[in-house]
C-alpha positions in Angstrom: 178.8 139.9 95.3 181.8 137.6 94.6 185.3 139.4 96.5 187.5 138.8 93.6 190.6 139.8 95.6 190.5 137.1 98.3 193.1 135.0 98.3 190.8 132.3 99.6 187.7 132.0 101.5 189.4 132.6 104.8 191.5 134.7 103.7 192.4 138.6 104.0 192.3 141.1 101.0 195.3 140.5 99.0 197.9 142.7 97.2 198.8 141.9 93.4 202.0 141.9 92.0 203.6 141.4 88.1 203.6 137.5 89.6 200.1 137.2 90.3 198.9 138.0 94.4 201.3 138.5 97.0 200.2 135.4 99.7 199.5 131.9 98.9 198.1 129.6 101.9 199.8 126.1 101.6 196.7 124.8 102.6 194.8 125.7 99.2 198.3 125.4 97.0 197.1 123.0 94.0 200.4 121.3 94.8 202.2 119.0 97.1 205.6 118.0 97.9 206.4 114.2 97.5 209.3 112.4 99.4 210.9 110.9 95.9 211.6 111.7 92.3 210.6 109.1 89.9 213.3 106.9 89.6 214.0 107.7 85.8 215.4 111.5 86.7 218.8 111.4 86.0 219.0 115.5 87.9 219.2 117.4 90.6 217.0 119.9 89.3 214.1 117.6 87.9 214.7 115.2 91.1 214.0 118.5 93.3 211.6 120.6 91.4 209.6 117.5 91.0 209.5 116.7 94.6 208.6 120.8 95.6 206.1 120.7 93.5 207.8 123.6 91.2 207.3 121.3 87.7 205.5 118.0 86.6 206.8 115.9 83.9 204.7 114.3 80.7 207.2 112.5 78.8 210.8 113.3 78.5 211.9 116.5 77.4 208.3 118.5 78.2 207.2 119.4 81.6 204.0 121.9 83.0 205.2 124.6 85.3 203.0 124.4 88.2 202.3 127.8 90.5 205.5 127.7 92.7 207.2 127.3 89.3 205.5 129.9 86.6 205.9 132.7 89.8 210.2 131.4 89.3 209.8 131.5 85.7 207.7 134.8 85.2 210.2 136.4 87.5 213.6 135.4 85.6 211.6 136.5 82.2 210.7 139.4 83.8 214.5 140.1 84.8 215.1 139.4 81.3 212.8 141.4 79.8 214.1 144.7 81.7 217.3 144.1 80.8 216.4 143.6 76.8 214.1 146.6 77.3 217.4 148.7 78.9 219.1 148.5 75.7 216.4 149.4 73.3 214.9 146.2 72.0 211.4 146.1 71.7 209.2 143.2 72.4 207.4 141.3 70.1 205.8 137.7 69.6 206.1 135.5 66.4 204.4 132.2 65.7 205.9 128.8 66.6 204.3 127.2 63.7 206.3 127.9 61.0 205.7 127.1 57.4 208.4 125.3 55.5 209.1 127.8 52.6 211.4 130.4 54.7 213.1 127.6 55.7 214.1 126.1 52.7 214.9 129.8 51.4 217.6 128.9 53.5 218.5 126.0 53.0 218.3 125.0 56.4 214.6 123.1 56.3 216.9 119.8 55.3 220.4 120.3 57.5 218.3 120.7 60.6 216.1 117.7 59.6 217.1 115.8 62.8 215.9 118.1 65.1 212.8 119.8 63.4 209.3 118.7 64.7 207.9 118.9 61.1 204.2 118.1 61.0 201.5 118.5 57.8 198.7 120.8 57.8 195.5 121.5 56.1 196.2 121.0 52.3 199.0 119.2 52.9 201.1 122.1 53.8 204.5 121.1 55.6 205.4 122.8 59.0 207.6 122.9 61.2 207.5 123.7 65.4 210.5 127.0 65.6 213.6 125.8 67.7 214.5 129.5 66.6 213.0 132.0 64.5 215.6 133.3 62.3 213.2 132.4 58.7 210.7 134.3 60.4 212.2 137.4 61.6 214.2 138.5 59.0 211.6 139.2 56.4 209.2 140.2 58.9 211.3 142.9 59.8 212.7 143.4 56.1 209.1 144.9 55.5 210.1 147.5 57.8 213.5 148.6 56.5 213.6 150.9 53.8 216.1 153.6 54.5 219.2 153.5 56.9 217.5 155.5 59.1 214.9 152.8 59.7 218.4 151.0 61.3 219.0 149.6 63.6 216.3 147.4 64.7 216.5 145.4 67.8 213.6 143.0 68.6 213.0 139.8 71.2 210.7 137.9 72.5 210.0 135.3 75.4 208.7 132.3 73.6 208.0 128.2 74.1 210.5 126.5 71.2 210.5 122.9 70.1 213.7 120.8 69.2 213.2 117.3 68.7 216.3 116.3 70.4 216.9 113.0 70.3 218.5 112.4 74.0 216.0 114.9 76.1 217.4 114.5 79.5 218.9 116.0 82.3 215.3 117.9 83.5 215.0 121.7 82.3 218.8 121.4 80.7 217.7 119.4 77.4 214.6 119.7 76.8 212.4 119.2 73.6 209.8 121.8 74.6 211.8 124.7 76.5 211.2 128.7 77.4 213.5 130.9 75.7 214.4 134.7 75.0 215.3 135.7 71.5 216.5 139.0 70.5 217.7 140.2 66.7 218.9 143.2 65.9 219.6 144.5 62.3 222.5 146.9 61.6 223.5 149.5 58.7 227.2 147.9 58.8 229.2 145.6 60.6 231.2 148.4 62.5 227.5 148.9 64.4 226.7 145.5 64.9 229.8 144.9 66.4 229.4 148.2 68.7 225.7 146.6 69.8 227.4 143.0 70.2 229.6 144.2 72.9 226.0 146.1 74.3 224.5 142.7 74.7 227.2 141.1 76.4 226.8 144.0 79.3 223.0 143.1 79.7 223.6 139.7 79.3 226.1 139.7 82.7 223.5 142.2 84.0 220.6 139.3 83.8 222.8 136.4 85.4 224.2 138.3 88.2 219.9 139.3 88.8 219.3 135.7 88.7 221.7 135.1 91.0 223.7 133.2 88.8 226.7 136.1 88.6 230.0 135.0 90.2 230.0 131.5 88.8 228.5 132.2 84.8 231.5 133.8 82.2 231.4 134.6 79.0 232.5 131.4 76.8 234.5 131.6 73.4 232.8 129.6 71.2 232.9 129.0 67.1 231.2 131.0 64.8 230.5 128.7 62.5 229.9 130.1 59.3 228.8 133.1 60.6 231.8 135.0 62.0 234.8 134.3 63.9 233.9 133.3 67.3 230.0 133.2 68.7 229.8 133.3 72.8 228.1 131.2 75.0 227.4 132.2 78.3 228.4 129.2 80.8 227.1 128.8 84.0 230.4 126.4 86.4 228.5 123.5 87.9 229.6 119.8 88.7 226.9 118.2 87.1 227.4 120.6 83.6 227.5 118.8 80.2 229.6 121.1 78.6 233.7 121.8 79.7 235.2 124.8 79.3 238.7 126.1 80.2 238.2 128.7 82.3 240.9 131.9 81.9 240.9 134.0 85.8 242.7 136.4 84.8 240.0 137.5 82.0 237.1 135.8 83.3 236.0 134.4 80.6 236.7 130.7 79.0 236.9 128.8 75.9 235.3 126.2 75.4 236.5 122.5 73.9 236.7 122.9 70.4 237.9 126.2 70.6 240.6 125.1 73.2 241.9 122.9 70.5 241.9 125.2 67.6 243.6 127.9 69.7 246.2 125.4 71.6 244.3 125.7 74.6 245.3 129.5 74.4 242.8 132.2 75.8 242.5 134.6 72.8 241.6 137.8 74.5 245.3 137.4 76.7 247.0 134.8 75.3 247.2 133.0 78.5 247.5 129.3 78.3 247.4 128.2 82.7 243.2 127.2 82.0 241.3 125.7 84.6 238.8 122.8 83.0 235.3 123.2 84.8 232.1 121.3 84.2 229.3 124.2 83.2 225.7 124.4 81.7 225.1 126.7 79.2 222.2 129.4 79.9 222.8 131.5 77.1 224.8 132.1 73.3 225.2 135.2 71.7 226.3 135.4 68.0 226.9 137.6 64.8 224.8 136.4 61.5 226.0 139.0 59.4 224.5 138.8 56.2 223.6 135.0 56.4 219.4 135.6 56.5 219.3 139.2 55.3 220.9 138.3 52.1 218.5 135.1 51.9 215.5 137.4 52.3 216.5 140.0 50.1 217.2 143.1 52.4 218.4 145.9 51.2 218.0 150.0 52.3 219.0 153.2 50.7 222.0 154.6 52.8 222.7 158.5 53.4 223.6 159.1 49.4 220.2 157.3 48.4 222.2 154.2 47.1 220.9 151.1 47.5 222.6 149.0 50.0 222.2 144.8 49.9 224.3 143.8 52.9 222.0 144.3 56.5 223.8 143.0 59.3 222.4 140.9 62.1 222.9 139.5 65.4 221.3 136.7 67.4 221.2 136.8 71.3 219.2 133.7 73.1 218.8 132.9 77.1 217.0 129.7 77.7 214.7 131.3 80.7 213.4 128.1 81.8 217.3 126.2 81.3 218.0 129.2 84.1 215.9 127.7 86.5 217.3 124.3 86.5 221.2 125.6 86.3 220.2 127.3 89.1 218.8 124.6 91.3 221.8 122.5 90.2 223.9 124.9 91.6 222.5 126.4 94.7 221.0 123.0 96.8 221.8 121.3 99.6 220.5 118.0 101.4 217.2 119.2 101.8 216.1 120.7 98.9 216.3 123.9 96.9 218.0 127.0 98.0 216.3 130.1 95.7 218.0 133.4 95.2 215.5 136.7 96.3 215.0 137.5 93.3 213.9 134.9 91.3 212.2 133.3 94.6 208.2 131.8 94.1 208.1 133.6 97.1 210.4 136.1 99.3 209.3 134.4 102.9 207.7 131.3 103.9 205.4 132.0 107.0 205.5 128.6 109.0 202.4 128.4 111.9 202.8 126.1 114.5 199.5 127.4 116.2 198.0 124.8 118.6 195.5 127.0 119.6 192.7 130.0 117.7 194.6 132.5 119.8 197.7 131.2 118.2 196.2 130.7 114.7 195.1 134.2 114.9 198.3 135.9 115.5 199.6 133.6 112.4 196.6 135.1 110.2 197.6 138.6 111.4 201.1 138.2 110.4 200.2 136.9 107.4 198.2 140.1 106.5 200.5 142.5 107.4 203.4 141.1 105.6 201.2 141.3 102.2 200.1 144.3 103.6 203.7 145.8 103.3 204.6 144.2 99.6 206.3 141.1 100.9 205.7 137.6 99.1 204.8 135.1 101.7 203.9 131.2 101.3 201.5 131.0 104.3 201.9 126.7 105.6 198.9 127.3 107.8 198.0 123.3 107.8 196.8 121.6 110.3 197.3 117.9 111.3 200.8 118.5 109.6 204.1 118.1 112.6 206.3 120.3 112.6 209.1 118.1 111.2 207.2 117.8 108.1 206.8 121.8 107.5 210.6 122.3 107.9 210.8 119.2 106.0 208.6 120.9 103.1 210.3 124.7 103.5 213.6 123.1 103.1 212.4 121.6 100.0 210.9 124.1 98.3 213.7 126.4 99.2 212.6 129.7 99.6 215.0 132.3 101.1 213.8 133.5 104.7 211.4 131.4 106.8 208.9 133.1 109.5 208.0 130.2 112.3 205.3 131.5 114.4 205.5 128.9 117.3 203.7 128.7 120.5 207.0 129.7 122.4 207.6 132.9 120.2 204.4 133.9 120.3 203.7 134.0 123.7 206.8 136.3 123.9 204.8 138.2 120.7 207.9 137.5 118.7 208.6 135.5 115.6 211.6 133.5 114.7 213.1 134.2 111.3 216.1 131.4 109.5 217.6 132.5 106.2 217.3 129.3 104.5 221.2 129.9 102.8 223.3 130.4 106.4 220.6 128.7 108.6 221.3 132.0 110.5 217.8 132.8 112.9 217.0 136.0 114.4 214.1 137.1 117.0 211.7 140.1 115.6 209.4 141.7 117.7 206.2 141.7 116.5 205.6 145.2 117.1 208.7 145.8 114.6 207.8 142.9 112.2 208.5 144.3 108.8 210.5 146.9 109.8 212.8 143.9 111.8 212.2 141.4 108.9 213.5 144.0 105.8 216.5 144.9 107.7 217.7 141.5 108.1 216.2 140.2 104.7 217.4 142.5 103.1 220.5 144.1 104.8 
């Protein structure tokens, strides 16, 4: 009978989380780290997550997500996901093949020419690859609205898009195949949209300060377009960032270039014109379609008097969860490698044996277990024939937050060494104390 729940042949019983099991053994990761980034990256993020082993590029613009990867990216969708959930929106999943008619309903199958992925199917059918899913959406929910009590309606989901952009650089920042949250929510009159707007704008700050991304993203003034006023983006400060803003302290939030022209480089929530330009990457845009789509799809519902009403309200609300990962690693690095937040972390500790000898090996292995044993996430580099300058070499790299070295020295003592990978900061823990030593320092 096959043990399903062994992590590997040598291996103990292993816990499961929502990221798959708890321990991984380095030794049997499908990956491995390389000293150097093809020479074509132009980023920090691709250069490292390439070299960790995190990602693997086919051509520009689309990449896999190996293991260490998927565990960052289900984790930040996951994040996502509870925050979306937290304000009522329900989860749903709609079809990246999209067929052209909605989207010339709109009139937007020919102004978005340059960046569709359009493609003919079976009986000559054109189609298109969703960058977004407005078309789609909006009369798929219409179906559903009859009667203003059937409002609002708030809807997302976590999806691959495709954009055919014509300069895909930059790693996970500009992509042409990219992870993405969604959300649209439909609304009775403006007065609600608008109260739901400001709604999303909490969660949204809610999700980045989770990621870890809090204290340097702010809320960016952006144009509207034809929709509304302004639209936000959500702009994450970085050095390497495409995008400048002008940042406003007082208000914490920023505006960014074309509005700083419009408005005479004025913030418009104070007035206050003593900006700070930054560099920043955007990780998210939130923004009000009023009646743009409803009233292109014919949605209509019968208010409290039974009278048909023809204007339903909508809003848009995107985070690019896979852009995340790479503003992230562009803005919390060093000279080794990656530095992860906890919480979006492949995993919460990297176990580091040094074992020379089976006594040795099996107090690593018993360490191992016990930390899965108690819920934590734990890389296990239990290879041998591999120095010791090469492991930290690797953990560095890879980047995740606390490392465990279980060396000859320590163990003798029946101690283990513990660095936060952040303020290179170490600590001894009795063994005897292990997790009980290791959460109050991990987690403070």
């Amino acid at each position: 009978m096959v043990d399903h729940m062994k992590n590997d042949s040598e291996g103990p019983m292993t816990a499961c989380n929502h990221y798959g099991v708890l321990g991984q053994r380095q030794s049997s990761l499908v990956t491995k780290t390389v000293r150097e980034a093809p020479a074509e990256e132009d980023s920090i993020n691709a250069s490292l997550l390439l070299r960790a082993g995190f990602i693997r590029k086919h051509m520009a613009g689309t990449y896999s997500f190996l293991p260490l990867g998927m565990r960052v990216l289900m984790k930040i969708e996951q994040i996502i996901r509870e925050e979306m959930n937290a304000i009522g929106a329900q989860e749903i999943l709609m079809p990246a093949l999209q067929p052209a008619d909605p989207w010339q309903r709109t009139g937007r199958w020919d102004k978005m020419d340059d960046i569709l992925f359009k493609l003919t199917g079976a009986g000559e059918r054109e189609l298109t690859l969703g960058p977004t899913h407005e078309e789609i959406v909006t009369p798929l929910i219409g179906g559903f609205i009859g009667s203003h009590r059937d409002l609002p309606v708030l809807v997302f989901q976590i999806q691959t898009k495709f954009r055919n952009e014509p300069r895909a650089k930059s790693g996970l920042l500009r992509g042409r195949e990219f992870r993405m949250k969604d959300m649209y929510s439909f609304h009775a009159s403006e007065a609600d949209l608008d109260g739901y707007y400001e709604t999303a704008q909490a969660a949204y700050a809610n999700v980045f300060r989770r990621c870890g991304l809090g204290a340097i993203t702010c809320l960016t003034y952006a144009s509207g377009g034809a929709f509304s006023k302004y639209s936000h983006e959500y702009q994450t400060l970085a050095a390497t960032g495409e995008d400048t803003i002008f940042l406003c302290e007082p208000c914490n939030m920023a505006i960014n270039k074309e509005i700083a022209a419009d408005l005479g480089g004025a913030c418009p929530a104070c007035g206050n014109k003593a900006l700070r330009e930054e560099r920043a990457i955007e990780v998210g845009n939130i923004f009000k379609l009023m009646t743009r789509f409803s009233e292109a799809f014919g949605l209509s519902f019968q208010d409290e008097d039974g009278r048909r009403q023809d204007q339903v309200y909508m809003g848009c609300y995107g985070i690019g969860s896979s852009r995340l990962i790479g503003a992230i690693v562009e803005t919390s690095h060093d000279a080794g490698g990656i530095i992860w937040p906890r919480t979006v972390a492949p995993y919460e500790a990297h176990l580091v044996s040094l074992a020379r000898t089976p006594e040795e090996r099996g107090k690593a292995d018993e360490i191992y277990a016990r930390l899965q044993e108690s819920g934590i996430e734990v890389l296990y580099d239990d290879r041998d024939k591999v120095s010791p300058g090469a492991k930290f070499a690797d953990s560095d790299l890879i980047g995740i937050p606390f490392r465990l070295i279980a060396g000859a020295r320590s163990l003798k003592e029946n101690k283990i060494e513990l660095k936060n990978r952040r303020t290179g900061e170490t600590h001894l823990i009795p063994l005897e104390t292990l997790i009980a030593g290791y959460r109050q320092i991990a987690h403070g």
